[in-house]
Biotite code that builds the C-alpha atoms (Angstrom):
import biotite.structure as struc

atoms = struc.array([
    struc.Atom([0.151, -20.469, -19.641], chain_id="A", res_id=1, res_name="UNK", atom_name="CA", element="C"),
    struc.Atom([3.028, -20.100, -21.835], chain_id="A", res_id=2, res_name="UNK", atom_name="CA", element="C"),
    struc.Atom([5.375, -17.070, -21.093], chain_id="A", res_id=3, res_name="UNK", atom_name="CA", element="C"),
    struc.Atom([7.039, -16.228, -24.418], chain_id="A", res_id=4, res_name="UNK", atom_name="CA", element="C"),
    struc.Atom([7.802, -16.992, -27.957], chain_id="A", res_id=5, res_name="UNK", atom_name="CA", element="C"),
    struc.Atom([10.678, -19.246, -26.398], chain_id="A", res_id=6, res_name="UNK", atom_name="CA", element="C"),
    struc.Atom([8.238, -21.095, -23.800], chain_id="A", res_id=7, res_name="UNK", atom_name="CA", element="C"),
    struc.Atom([7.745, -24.118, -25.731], chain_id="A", res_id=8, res_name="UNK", atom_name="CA", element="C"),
    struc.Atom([6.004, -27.410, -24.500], chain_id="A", res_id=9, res_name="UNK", atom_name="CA", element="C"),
    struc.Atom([6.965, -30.609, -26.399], chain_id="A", res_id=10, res_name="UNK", atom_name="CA", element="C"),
    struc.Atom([6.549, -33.170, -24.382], chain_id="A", res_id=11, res_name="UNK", atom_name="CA", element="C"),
    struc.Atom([8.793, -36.320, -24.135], chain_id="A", res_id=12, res_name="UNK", atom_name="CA", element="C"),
    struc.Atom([11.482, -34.367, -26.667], chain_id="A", res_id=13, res_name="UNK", atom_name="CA", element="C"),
    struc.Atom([11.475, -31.080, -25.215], chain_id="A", res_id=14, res_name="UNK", atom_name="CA", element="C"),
    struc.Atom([15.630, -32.365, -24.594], chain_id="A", res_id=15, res_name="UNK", atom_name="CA", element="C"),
    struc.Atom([16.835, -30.194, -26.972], chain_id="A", res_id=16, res_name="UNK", atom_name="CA", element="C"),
    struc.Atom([20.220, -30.991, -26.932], chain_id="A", res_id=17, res_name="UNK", atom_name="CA", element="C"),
    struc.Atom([22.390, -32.481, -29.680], chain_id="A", res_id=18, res_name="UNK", atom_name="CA", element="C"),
    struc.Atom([24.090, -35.827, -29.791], chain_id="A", res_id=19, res_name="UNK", atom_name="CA", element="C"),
    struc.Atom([27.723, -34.988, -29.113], chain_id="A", res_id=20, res_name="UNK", atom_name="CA", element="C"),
    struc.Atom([28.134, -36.244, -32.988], chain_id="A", res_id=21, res_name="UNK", atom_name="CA", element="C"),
    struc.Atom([25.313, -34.771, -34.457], chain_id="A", res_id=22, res_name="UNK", atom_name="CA", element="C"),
    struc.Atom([26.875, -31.425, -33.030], chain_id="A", res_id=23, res_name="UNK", atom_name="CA", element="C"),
    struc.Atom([30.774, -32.179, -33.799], chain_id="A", res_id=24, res_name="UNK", atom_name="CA", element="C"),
    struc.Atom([29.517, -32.889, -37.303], chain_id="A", res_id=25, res_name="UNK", atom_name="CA", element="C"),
    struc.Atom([27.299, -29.426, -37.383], chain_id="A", res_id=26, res_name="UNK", atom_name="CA", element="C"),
    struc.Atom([30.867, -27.245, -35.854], chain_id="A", res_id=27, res_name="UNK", atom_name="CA", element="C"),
    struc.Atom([32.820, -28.931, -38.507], chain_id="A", res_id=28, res_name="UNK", atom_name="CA", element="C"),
    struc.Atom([30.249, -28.570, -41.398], chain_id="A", res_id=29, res_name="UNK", atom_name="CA", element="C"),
    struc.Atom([30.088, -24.469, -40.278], chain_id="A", res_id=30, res_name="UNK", atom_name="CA", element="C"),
    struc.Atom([34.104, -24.189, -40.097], chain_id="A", res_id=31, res_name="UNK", atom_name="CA", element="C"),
    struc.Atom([34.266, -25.985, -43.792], chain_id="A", res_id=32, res_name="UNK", atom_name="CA", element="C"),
    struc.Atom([31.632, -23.186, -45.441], chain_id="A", res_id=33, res_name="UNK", atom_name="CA", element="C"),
    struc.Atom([33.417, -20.816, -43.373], chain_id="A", res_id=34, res_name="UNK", atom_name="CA", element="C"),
    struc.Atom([37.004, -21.455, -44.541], chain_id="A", res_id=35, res_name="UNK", atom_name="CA", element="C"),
    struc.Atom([35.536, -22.424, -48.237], chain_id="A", res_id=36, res_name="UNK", atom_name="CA", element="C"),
    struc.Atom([33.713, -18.447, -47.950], chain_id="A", res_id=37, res_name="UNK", atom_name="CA", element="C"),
    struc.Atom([37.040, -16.822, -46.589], chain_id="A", res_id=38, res_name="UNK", atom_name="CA", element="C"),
    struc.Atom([39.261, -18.089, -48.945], chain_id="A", res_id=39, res_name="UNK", atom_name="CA", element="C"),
    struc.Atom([36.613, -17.348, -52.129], chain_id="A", res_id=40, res_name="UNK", atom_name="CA", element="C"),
    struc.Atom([36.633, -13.941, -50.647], chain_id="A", res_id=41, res_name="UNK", atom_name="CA", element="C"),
    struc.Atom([40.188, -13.536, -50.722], chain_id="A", res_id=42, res_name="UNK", atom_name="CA", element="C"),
    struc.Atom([41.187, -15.205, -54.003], chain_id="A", res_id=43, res_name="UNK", atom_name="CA", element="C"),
    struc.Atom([37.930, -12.993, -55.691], chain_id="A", res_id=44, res_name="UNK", atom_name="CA", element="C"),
    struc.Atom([39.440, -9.927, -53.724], chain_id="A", res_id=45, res_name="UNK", atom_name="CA", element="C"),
    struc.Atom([42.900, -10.889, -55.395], chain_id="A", res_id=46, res_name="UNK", atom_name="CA", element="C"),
    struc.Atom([41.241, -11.068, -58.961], chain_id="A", res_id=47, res_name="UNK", atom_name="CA", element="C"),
    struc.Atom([39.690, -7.439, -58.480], chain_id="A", res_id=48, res_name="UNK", atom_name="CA", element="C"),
    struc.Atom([43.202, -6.135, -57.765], chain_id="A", res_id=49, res_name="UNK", atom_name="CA", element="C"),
    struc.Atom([44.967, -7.582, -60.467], chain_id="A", res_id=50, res_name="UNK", atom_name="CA", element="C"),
    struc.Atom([42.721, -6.358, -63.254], chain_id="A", res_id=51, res_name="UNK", atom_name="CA", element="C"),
    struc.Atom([39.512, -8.031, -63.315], chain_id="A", res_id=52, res_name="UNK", atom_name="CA", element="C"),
    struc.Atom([36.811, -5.805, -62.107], chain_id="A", res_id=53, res_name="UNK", atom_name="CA", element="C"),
    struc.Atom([33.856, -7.719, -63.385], chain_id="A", res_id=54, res_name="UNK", atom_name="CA", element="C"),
    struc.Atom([35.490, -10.300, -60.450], chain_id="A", res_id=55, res_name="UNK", atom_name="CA", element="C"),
    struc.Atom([33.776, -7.776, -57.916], chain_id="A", res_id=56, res_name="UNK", atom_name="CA", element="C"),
    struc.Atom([30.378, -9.026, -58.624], chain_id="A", res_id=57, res_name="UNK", atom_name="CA", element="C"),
    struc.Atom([31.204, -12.323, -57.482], chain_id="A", res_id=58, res_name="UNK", atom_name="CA", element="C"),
    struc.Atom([30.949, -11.243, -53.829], chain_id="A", res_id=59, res_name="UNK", atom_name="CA", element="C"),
    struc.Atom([27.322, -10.631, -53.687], chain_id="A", res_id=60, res_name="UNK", atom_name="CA", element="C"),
    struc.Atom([27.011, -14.819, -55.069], chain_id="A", res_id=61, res_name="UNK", atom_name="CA", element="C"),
    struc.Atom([29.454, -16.141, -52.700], chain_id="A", res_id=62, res_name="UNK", atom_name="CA", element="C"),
    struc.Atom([27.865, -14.157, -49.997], chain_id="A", res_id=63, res_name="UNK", atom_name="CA", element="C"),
    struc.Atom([24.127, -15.922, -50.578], chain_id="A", res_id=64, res_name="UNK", atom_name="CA", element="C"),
    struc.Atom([25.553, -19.408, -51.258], chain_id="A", res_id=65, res_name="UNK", atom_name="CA", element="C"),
    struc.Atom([27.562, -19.146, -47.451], chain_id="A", res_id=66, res_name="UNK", atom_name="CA", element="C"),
    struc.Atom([24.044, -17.998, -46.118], chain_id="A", res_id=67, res_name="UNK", atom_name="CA", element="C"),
    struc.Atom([22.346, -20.583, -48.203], chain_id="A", res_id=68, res_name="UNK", atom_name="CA", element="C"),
    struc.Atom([24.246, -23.321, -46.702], chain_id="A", res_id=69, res_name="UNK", atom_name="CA", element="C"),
    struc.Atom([24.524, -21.711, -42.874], chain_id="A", res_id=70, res_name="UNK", atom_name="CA", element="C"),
    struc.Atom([20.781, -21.647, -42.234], chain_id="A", res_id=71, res_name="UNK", atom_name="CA", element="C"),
    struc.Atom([19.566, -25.157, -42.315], chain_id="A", res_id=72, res_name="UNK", atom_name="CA", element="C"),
    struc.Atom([22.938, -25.395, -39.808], chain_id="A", res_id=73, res_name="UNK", atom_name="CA", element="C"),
    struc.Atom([21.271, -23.427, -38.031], chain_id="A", res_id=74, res_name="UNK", atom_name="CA", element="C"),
    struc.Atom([17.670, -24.648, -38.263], chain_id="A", res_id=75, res_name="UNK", atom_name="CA", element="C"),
    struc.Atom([19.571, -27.837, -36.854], chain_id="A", res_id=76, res_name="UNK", atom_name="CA", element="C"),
    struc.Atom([21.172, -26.021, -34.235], chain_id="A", res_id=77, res_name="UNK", atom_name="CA", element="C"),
    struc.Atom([17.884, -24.136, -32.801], chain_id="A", res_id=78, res_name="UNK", atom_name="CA", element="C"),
    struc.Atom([15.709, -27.087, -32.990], chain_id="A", res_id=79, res_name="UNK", atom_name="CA", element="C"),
    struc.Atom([17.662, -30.587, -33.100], chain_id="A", res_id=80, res_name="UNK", atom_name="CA", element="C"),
    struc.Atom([14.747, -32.443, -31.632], chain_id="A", res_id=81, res_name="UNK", atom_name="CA", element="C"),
    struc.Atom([13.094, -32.116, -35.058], chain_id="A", res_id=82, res_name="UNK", atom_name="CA", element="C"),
    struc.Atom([15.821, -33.016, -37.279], chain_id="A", res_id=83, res_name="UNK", atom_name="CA", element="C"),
    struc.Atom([15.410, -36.317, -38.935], chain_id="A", res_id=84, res_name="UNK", atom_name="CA", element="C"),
    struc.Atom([17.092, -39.438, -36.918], chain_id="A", res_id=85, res_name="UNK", atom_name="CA", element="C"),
    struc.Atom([20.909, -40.172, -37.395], chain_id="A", res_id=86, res_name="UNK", atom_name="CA", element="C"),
    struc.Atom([21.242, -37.060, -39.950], chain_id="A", res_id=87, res_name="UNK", atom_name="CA", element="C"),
    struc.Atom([24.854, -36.249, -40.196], chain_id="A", res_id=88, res_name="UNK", atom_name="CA", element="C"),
    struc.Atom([25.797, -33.032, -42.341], chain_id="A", res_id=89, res_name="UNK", atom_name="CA", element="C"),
    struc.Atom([28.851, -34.180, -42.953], chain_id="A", res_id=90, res_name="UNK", atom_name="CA", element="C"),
    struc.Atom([27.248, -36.654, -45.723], chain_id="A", res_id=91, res_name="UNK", atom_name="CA", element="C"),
    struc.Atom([26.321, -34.822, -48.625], chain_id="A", res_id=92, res_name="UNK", atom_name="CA", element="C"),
    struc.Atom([23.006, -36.919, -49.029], chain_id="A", res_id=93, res_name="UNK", atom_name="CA", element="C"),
    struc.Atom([21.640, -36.068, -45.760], chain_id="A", res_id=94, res_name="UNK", atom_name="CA", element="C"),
    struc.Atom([22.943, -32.218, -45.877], chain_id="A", res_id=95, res_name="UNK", atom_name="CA", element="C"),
    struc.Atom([21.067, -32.069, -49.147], chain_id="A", res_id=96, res_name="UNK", atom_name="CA", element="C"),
    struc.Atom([18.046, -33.533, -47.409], chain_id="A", res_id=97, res_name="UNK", atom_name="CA", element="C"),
    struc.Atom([18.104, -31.163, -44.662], chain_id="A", res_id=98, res_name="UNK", atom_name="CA", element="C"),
    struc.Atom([18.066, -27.835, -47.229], chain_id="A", res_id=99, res_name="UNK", atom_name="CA", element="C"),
    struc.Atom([15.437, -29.494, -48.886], chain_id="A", res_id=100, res_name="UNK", atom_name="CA", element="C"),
    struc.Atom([13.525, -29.876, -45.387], chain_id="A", res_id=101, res_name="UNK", atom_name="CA", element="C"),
    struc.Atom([14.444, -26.619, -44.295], chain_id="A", res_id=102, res_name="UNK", atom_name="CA", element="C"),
    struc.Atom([13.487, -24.677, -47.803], chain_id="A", res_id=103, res_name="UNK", atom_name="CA", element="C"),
    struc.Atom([10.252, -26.567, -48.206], chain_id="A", res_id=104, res_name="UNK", atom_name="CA", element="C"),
    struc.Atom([9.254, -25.356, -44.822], chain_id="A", res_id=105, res_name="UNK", atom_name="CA", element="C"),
    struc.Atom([9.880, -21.595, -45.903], chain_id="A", res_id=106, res_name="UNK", atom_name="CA", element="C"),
    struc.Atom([7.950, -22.136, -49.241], chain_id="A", res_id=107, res_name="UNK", atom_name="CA", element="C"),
    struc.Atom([5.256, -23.631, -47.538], chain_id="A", res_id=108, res_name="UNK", atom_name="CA", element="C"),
    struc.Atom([4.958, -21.395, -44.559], chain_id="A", res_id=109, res_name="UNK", atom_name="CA", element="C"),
    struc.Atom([2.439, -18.155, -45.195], chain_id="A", res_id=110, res_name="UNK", atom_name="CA", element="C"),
    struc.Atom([4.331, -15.664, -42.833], chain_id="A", res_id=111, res_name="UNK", atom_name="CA", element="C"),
    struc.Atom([7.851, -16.578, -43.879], chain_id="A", res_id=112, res_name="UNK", atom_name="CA", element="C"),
    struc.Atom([9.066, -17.899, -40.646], chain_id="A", res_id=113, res_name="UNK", atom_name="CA", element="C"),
    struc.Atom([9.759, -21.614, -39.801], chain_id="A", res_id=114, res_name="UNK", atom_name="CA", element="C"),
    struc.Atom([9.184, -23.554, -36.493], chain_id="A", res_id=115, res_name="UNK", atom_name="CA", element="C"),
    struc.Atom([10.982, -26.549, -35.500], chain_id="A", res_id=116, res_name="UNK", atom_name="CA", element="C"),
    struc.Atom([7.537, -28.657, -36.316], chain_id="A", res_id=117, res_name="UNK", atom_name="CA", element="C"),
    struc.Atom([7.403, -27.523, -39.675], chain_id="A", res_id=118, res_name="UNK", atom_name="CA", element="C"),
    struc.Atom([10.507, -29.618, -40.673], chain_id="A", res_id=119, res_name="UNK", atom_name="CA", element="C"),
])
């Protein structure tokens, strides 16, 4: 009888870890957005102090496209037993086809909220 929401039987690969380059290339691809969001926040910053106020609603779009690109990272992360086989985020091709993955499964889901199957 399962305990909780985090007592989850799957079988043969219920492993759940990472392959040590699977994860290396998920930390890097979260310190690139990272550094890429700090340093749009700072230059857009710099633009609202220097005279360009209209700059300030820039924060709001570089805010969703960090998020946008964090959570199929960490879709990945939670569940890496369903991600597809040899995906490396690193490679733009297979990053792309993990957001599509990981979107699809929140358009097609009725209460909003994704499982590690639904990829």
């Amino acid at each position: 009888m399962p305990r909780g929401v985090l007592d989850v039987n799957r079988g043969s690969r219920a492993s759940g870890a990472l392959a040590s380059t699977q994860r290396n290339a998920l930390v890097v691809a979260l310190s690139v957005f990272t550094v890429v969001f700090v340093v749009g926040c700072v230059v857009i910053h710099e633009l609202v102090v220097h005279g360009h106020p209209g700059a300030f609603a820039l924060f709001p779009a570089i805010g969703m496209g960090y998020l946008a690109a964090c959570i199929p990272l960490g879709v990945l992360w939670a569940n890496p037993e369903d991600a597809p086989e040899g995906c490396n985020v690193l490679k733009p091709k297979d990053f792309m086809s993990l957001c599509a993955r990981t979107y699809g499964a929140f358009a097609r889901s009725k209460s909003g909220k994704i499982e590690g199957k639904d990829l």
